[in-house]
DRENKE-82850 format. One record per residue (C-alpha): residue number from 1; x, y, z. Coordinates in steps of 0.25 Angstrom, whole numbers. Layout:
<pt n="NUM" x="X" y="Y" z="Z"/>
...
END
This chain:
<pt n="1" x="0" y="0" z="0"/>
<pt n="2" x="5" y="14" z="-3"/>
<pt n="3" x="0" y="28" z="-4"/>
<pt n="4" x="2" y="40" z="-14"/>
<pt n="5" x="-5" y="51" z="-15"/>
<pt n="6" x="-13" y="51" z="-6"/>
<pt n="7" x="-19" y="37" z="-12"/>
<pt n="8" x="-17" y="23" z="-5"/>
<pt n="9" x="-13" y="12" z="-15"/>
<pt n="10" x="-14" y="-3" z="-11"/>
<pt n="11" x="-8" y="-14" z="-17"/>
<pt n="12" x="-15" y="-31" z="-19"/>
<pt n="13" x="-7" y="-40" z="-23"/>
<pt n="14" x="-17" y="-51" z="-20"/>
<pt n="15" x="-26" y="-57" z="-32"/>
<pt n="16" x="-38" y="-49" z="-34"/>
<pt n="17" x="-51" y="-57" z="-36"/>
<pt n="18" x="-56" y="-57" z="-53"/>
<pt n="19" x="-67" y="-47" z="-49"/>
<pt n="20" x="-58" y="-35" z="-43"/>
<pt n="21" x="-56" y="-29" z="-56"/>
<pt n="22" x="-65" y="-25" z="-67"/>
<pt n="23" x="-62" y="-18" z="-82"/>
<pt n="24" x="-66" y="-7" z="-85"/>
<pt n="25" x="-62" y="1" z="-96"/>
<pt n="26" x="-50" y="-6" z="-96"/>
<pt n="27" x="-44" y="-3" z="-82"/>
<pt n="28" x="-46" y="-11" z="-73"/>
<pt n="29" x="-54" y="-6" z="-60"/>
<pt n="30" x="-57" y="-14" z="-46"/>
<pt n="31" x="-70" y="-19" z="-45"/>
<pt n="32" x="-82" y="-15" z="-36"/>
<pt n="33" x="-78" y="-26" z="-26"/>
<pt n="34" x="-64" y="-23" z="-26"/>
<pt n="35" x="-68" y="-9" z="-24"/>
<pt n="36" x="-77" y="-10" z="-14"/>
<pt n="37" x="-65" y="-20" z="-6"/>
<pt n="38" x="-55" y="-8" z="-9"/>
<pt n="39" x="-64" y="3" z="-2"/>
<pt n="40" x="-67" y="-6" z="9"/>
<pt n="41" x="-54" y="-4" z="15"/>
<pt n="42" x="-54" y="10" z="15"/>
<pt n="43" x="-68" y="11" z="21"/>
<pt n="44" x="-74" y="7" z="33"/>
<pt n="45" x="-84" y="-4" z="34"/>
<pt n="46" x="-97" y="6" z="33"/>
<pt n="47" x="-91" y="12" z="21"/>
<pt n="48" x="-87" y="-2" z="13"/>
<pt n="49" x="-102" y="-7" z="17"/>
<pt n="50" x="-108" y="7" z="9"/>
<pt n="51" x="-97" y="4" z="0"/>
<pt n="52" x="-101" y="-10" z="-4"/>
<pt n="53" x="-116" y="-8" z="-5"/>
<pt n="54" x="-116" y="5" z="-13"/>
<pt n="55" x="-106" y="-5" z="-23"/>
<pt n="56" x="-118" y="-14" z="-23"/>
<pt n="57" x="-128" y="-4" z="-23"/>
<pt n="58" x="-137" y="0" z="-36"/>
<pt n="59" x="-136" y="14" z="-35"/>
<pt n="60" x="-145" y="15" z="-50"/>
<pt n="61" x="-156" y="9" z="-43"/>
<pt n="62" x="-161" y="-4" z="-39"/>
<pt n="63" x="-165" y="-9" z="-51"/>
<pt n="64" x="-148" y="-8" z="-55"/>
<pt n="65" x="-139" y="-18" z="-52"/>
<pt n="66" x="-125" y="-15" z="-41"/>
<pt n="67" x="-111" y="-15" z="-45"/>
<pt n="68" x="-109" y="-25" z="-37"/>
<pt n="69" x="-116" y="-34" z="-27"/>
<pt n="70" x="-112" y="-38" z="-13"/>
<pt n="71" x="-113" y="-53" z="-16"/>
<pt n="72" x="-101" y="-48" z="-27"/>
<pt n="73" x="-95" y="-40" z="-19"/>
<pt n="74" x="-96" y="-50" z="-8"/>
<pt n="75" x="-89" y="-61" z="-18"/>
<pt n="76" x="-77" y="-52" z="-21"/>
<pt n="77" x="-74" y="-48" z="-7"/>
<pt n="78" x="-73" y="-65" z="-4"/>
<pt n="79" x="-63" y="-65" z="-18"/>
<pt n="80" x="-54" y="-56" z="-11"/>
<pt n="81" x="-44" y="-60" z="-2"/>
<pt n="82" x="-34" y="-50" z="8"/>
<pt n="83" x="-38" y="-37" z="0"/>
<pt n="84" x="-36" y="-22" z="8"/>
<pt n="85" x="-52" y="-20" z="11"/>
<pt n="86" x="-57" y="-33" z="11"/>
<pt n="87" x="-59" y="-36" z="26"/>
<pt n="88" x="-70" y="-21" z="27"/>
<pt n="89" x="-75" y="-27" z="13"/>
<pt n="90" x="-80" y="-39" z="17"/>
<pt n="91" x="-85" y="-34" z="29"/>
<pt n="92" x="-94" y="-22" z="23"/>
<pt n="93" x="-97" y="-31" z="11"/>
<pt n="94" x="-107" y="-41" z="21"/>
<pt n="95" x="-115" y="-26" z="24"/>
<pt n="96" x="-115" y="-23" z="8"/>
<pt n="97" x="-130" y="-25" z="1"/>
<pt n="98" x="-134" y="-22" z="-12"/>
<pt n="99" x="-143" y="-15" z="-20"/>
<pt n="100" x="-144" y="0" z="-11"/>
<pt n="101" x="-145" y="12" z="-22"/>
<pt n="102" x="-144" y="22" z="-13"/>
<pt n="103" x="-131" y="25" z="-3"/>
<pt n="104" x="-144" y="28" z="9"/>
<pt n="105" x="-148" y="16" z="7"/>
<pt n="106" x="-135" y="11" z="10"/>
<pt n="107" x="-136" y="19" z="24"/>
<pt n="108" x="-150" y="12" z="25"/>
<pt n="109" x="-146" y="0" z="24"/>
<pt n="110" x="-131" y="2" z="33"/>
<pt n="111" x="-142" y="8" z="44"/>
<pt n="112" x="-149" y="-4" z="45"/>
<pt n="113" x="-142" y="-15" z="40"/>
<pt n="114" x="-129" y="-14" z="45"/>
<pt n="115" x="-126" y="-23" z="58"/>
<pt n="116" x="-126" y="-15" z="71"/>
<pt n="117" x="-109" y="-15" z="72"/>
<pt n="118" x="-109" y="-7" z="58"/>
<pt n="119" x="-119" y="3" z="63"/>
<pt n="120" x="-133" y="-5" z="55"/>
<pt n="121" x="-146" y="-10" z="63"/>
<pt n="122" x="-141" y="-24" z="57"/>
<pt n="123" x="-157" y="-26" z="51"/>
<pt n="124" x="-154" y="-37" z="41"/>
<pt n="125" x="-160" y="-40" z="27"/>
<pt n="126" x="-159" y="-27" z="21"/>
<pt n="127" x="-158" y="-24" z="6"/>
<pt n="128" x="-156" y="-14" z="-3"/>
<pt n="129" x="-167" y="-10" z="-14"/>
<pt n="130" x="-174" y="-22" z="-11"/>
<pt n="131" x="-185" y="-26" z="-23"/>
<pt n="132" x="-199" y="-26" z="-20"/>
<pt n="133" x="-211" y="-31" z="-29"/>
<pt n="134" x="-221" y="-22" z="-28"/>
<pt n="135" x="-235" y="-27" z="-24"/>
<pt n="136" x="-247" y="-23" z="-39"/>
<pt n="137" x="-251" y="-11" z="-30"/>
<pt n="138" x="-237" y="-6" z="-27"/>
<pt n="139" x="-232" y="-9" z="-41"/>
<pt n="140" x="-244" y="0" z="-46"/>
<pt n="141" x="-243" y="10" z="-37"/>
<pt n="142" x="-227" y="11" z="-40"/>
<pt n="143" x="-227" y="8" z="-54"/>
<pt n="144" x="-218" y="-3" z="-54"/>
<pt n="145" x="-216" y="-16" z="-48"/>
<pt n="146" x="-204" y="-17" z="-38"/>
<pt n="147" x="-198" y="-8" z="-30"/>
<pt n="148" x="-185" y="-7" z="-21"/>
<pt n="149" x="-183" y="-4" z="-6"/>
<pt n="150" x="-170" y="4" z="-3"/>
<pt n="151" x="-168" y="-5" z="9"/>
<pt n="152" x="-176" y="-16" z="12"/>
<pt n="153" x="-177" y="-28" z="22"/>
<pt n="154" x="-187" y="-36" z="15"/>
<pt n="155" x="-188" y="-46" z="26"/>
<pt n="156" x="-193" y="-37" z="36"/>
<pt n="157" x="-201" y="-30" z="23"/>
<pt n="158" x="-192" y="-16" z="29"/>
<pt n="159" x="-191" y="-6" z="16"/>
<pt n="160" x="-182" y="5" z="19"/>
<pt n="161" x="-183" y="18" z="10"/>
<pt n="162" x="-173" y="27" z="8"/>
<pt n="163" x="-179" y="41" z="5"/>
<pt n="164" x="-170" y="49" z="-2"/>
<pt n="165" x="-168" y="62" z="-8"/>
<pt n="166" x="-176" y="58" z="-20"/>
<pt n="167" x="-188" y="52" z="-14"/>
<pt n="168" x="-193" y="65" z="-11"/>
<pt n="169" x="-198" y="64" z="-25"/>
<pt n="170" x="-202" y="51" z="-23"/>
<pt n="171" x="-212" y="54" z="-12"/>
<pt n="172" x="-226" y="46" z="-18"/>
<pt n="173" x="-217" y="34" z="-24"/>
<pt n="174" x="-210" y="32" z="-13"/>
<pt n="175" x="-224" y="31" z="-5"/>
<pt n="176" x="-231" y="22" z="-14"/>
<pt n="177" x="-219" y="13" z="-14"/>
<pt n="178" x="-219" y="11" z="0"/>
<pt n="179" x="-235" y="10" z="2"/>
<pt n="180" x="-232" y="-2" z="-9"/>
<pt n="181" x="-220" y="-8" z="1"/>
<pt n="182" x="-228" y="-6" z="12"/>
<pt n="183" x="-240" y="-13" z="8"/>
<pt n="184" x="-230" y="-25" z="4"/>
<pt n="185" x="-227" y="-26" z="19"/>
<pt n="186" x="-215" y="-17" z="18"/>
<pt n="187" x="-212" y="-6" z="31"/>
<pt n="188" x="-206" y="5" z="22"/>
<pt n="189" x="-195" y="14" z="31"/>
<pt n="190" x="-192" y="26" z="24"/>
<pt n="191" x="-178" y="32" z="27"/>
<pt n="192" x="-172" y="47" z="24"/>
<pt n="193" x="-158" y="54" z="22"/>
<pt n="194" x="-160" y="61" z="34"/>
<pt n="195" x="-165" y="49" z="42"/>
<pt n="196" x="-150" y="43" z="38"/>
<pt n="197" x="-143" y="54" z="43"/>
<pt n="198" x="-151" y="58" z="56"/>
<pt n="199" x="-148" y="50" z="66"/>
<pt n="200" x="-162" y="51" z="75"/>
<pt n="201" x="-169" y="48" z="61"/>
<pt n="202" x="-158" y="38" z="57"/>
<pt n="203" x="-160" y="30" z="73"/>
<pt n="204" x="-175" y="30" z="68"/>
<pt n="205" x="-176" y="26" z="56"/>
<pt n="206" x="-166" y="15" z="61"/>
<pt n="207" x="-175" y="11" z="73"/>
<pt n="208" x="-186" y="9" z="64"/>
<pt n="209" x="-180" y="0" z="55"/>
<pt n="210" x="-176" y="-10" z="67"/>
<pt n="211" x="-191" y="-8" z="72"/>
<pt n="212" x="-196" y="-11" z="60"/>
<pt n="213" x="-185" y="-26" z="60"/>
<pt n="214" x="-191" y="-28" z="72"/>
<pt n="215" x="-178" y="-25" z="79"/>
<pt n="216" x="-173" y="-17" z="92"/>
<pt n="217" x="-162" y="-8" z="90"/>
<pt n="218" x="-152" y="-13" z="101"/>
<pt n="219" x="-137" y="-11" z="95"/>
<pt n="220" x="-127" y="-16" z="104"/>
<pt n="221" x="-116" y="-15" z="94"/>
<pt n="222" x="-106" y="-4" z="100"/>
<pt n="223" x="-101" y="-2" z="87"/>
<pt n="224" x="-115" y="1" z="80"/>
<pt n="225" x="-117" y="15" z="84"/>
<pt n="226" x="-101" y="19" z="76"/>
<pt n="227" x="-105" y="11" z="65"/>
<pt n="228" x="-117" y="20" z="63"/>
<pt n="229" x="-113" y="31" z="65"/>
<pt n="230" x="-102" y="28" z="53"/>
<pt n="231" x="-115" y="23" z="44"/>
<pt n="232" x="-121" y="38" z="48"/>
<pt n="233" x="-107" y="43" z="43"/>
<pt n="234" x="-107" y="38" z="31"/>
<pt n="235" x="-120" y="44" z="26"/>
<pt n="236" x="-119" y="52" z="13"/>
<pt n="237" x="-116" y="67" z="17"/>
<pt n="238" x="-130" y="74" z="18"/>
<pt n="239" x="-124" y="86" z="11"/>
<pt n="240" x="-116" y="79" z="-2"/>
<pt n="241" x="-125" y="71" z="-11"/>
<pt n="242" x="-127" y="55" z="-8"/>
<pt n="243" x="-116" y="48" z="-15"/>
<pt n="244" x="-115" y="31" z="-14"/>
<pt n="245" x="-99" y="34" z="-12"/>
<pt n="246" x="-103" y="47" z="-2"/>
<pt n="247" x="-104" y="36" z="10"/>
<pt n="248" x="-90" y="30" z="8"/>
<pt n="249" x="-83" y="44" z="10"/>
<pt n="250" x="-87" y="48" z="22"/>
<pt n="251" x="-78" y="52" z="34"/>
<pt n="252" x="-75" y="39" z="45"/>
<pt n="253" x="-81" y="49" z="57"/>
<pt n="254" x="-94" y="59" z="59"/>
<pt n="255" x="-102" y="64" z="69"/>
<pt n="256" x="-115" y="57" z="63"/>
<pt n="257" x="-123" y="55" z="78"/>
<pt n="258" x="-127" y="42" z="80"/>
<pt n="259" x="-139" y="37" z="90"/>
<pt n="260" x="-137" y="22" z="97"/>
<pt n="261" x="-144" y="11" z="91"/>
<pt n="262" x="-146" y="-2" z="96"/>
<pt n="263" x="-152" y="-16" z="91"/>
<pt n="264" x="-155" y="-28" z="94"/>
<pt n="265" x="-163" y="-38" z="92"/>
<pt n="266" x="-166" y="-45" z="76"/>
<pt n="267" x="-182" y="-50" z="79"/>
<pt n="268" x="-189" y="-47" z="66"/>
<pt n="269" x="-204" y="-44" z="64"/>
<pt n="270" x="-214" y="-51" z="59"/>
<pt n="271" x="-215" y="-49" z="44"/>
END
């Protein structure tokens, strides 16, 4: 390893799986797998988790396939063998899921989803854009057949919406789609930018969705309460525009206030 220039440059001498290189253009440039191993060691576990699902996520909608899918990603981290990253890799890459189109959904799903040690309510079965036939009346009403969930545990029939900026001109859809969902035996829970970022709404809308698993929130995980306070971090600045790369750049330390927390307990309602 050296450094000029302000840049750090590692040397492998080590036989790199088939797939770590791709063509393009003639030139040959490391693959997203590769990539996302590379990164990993600089960045701390929170951030390679964002890292590897925005890799895996459709960003053009869900209808659109990923770059690349955890289950591929997955495959290439077990090809690999005594690589600088690998170790946080495969660490962030059993929190990776695929399919989110949005970078808040991302947060959504890091809020609830994540164990308690890494700062999540540890809810389980989540999925991202999560396909849902419509019912004759709903399809009707809607004027098409399916529709996706931002974040949904289909189990629990939980839909989590993410209202963002661009639902406000959504307002009548957005409310016949969720009348359709909700008279298919889905609990819609709507969630805001500024229920993200204020901690009272934040502790809330968290407490609802254990509610709603039929959970207690009792945390006993001392380390839960730093590792969400660095999820809270790594939200997109407020005052730049939401970039799927702005989460990755954020500084390691803030004074984002954090309330306590605390889980236990896994009984599930009745459906």
């Amino acid at each position: 390893m050296f450094t000029k220039d302000g840049y750090t440059t590692r040397l492998y001498s080590g036989q790199l799986p088939s797939k770590a290189l791709t063509r393009i253009d003639k030139v040959d440039v490391v693959s997203p797998g590769l990539m996302f191993v590379q990164l990993a060691g600089k960045l701390d576990i929170h951030q390679a988790i964002i890292l590897g699902t925005l890799l895996c996520s459709c960003p053009n909608g869900p209808r659109s396939e990923p770059l690349v899918t955890s289950k591929e990603l997955q495959t290439f981290l077990d090809s690999m063998n005594k690589y600088y990253g690998l170790p946080n890799a495969r660490t962030a890459i059993k929190y990776v899921n695929d399919r989110a189109c949005s970078i808040m959904e991302v947060f959504v799903a890091l809020f609830l989803s994540l164990p308690n040690h890494l700062g999540g309510l540890g809810l389980k079965g989540g999925y991202f854009n999560y396909k849902v036939e419509l019912d004759p009346r709903g399809s009707a009403a809607l004027g098409q057949g399916v529709c996706y969930i931002d974040y949904c545990f289909p189990d629990a029939k939980i839909a989590c919406e993410y209202l963002g900026d661009e639902h406000k001109n959504t307002v009548d859809n957005d409310s016949v789609r969720n009348m359709a969902l909700a008279r298919m035996g889905y609990r819609v829970v709507t969630v805001t930018k500024s229920q993200l970022y204020h901690p009272e709404k934040l502790d809330q809308f968290l407490q609802q969705l254990a509610e709603m698993h039929g959970t207690k929130i009792r945390i006993r995980s001392k380390k839960y309460e730093t590792a969400h306070r660095r999820i809270c971090e790594l939200l997109p600045r407020m005052s730049y525009p939401i970039d799927t790369i702005d989460a990755i750049n954020q500084p390691q330390s803030s004074n984002f206030p954090s309330k306590k927390i605390v889980m236990s307990g896994r009984a599930q309602k009745p459906l």
